[in-house]
C-alpha positions as CSV (number, residue, x, y, z in Angstrom):
1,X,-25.1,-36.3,-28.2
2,X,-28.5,-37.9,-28.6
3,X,-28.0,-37.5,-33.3
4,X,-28.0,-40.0,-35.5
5,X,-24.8,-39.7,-37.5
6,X,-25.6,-41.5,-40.9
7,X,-22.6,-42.4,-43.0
8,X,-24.2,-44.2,-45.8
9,X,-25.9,-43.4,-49.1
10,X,-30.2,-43.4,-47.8
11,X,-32.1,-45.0,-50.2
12,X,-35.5,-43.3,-50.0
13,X,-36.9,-41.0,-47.1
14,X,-37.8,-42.2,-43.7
15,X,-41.4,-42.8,-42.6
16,X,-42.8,-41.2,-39.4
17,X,-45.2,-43.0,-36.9
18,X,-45.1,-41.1,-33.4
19,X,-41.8,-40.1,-31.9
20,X,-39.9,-42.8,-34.1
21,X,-38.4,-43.0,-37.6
22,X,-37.9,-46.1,-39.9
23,X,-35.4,-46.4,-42.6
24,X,-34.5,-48.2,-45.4
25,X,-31.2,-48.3,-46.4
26,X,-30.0,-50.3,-48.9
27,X,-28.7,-53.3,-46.7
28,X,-30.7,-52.5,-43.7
29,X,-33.8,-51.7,-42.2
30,X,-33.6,-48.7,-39.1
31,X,-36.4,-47.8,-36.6
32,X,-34.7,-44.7,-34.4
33,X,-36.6,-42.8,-31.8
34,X,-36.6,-38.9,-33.4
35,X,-34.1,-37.7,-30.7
36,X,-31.8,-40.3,-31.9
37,X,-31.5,-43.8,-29.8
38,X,-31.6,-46.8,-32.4
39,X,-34.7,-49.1,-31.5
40,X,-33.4,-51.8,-33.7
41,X,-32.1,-52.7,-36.7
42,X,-32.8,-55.5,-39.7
43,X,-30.2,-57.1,-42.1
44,X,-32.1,-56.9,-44.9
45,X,-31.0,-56.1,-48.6
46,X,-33.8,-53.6,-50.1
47,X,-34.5,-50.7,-52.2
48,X,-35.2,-48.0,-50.3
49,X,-39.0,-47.8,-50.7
50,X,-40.7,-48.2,-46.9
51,X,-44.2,-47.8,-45.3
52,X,-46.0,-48.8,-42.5
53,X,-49.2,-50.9,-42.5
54,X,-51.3,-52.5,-39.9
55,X,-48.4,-52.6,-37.1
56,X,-45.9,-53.7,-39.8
57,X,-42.8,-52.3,-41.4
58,X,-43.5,-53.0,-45.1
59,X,-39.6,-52.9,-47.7
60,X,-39.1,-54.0,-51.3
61,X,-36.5,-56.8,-50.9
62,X,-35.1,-59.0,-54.3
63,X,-38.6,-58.5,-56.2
64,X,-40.5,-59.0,-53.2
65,X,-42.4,-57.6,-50.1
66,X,-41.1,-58.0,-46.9
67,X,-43.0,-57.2,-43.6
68,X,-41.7,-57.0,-40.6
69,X,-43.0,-56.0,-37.3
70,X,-42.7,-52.0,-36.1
71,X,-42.0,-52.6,-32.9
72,X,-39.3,-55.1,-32.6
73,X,-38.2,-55.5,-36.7
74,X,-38.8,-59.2,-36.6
């Protein structure tokens, strides 16, 4: 039906750029177009805390900063 259905604890909030959404949750890291679809998703153990810099996707991971790219989360 075009919703994300979230059935995990969210960390922090989301961060907006556009028509998408990115998340950090705990053991990953979601960008989601704001009507729903999933763009991609990141194993990666974080805290929660997320923001957007310079074309990158920017998460607190074990004591350090991790920075991965918006569009495809490599």
């Amino acid at each position: 039906d075009g919703r994300i259905k979230w059935q995990s604890r969210s960390m922090g909030d989301p961060v907006r750029r556009g028509d998408r959404l990115f998340l950090a949750a705990g053991d990953f890291v979601f960008c989601a177009m704001s009507d729903g679809p999933v763009v991609w998703k990141k194993a990666l153990v974080n805290d929660g805390s997320i923001e957007l810099k310079d074309g990158k996707v920017i998460v607190r991971s074990k004591g350090s900063y991790v920075a991965l790219d918006e569009s495809s989360g490599e």
